[in-house]
N, C-alpha and C positions, 0 to 999 in steps of 0.2 A: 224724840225717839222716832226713826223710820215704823211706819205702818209695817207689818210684817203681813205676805199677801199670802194667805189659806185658799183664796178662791176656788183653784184645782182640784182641790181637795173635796171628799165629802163631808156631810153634815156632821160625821160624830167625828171626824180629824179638828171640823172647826169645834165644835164643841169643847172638845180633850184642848185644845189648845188655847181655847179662852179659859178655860180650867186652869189651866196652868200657870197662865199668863197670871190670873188673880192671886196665886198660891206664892209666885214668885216674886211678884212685884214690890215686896216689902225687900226686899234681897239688892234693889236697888244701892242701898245703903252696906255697902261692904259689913259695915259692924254688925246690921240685923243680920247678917249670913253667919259671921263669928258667934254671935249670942245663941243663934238656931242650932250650931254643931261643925257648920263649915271652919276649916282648920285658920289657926291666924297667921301660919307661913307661908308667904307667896311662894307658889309655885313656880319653875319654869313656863316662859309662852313657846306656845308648838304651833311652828309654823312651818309652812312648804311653800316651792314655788309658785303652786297655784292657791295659794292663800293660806291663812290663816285659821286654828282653832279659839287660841288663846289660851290663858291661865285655867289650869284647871282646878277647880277647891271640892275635895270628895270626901262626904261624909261618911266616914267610915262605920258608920252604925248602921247603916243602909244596904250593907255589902250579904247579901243577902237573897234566896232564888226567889223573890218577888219583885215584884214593877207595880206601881202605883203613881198614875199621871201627875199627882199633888204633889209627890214626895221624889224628886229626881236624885238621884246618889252624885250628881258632879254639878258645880252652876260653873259658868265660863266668860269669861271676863275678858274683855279686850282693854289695852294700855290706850291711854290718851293723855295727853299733857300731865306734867308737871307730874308724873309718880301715880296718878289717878288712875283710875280702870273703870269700865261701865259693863256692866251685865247684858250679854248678846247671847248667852242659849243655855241650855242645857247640856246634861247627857245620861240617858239610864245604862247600866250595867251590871250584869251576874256574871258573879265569876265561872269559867265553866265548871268547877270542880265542884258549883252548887248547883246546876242546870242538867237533873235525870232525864228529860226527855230526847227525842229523838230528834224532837221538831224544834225549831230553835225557837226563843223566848218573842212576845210580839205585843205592842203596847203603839199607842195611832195607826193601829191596822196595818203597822209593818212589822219585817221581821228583824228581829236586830241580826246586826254582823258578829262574824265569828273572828275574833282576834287570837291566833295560836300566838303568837309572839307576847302578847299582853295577859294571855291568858284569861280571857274575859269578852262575854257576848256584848254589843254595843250600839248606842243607836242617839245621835245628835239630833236636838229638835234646835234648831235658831229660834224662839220664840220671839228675840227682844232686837233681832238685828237681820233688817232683809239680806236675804244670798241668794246672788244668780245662779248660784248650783241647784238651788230647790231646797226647802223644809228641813228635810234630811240628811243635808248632804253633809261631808266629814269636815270637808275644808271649806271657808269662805273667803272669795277675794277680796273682800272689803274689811278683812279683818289684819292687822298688821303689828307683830312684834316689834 
């Protein structure tokens, strides 16, 4: 698995992200995500020109106006050989229609995005697969449908 580089980041982004990284790690294995809640119908992979998300598996128990770095509402999976997928990030999300503030939701010191079309605030961590867009970023070019 590519190191995934926090460096830029400060102490408690690395922190939250070594957090996660242990909470997730077991998720490795597709079926420990299906046993935890994550659904067992592959999802479509969502991609763009400038890269890739991947498969999305969202725990709909989760869908909810809290964030908790342990408990991510989406894990994301990129395809690789033979029908396989490997775990490359995360994703938190509240719906907006659970989200009464003004200010928008914020979980590793950022603030999630506002999706009107998805209806839902959102915010990608790559934990398990480096991206030249950064930490955060929506798409990654090293991720491929």
């Amino acid at each position: 698995m590519p190191q995934v580089n926090a460096d830029s980041y400060d102490a408690h982004v690395r922190r939250d992200l070594s957090r996660l990284r242990a909470a997730t790690a077991p998720y490795h294995d597709i079926g420990a995500a299906h046993a935890a809640g994550f659904p067992t119908n592959k999802p479509n992979c969502l991609s763009s020109p400038t890269g890739g998300m991947g498969l999305h598996y969202v725990d709909r128990r989760l869908l909810d106006d809290q964030l908790d770095v342990l408990k991510p509402e989406i894990l994301l999976y990129a395809p690789v050989s033979e029908g396989k997928h490997k775990l490359v990030a995360v994703e938190y999300i509240i719906p907006l229609s659970r989200w009464q503030s003004d200010r928008p939701p914020e979980i590793f010191g950022q603030s999630l995005k506002r999706s009107e079309e998805l209806k839902l605030w959102y915010l990608h961590v790559w934990a398990w697969e480096q991206n030249s867009q950064g930490l955060f970023a929506d798409w990654n070019p090293s991720v491929k449908c």
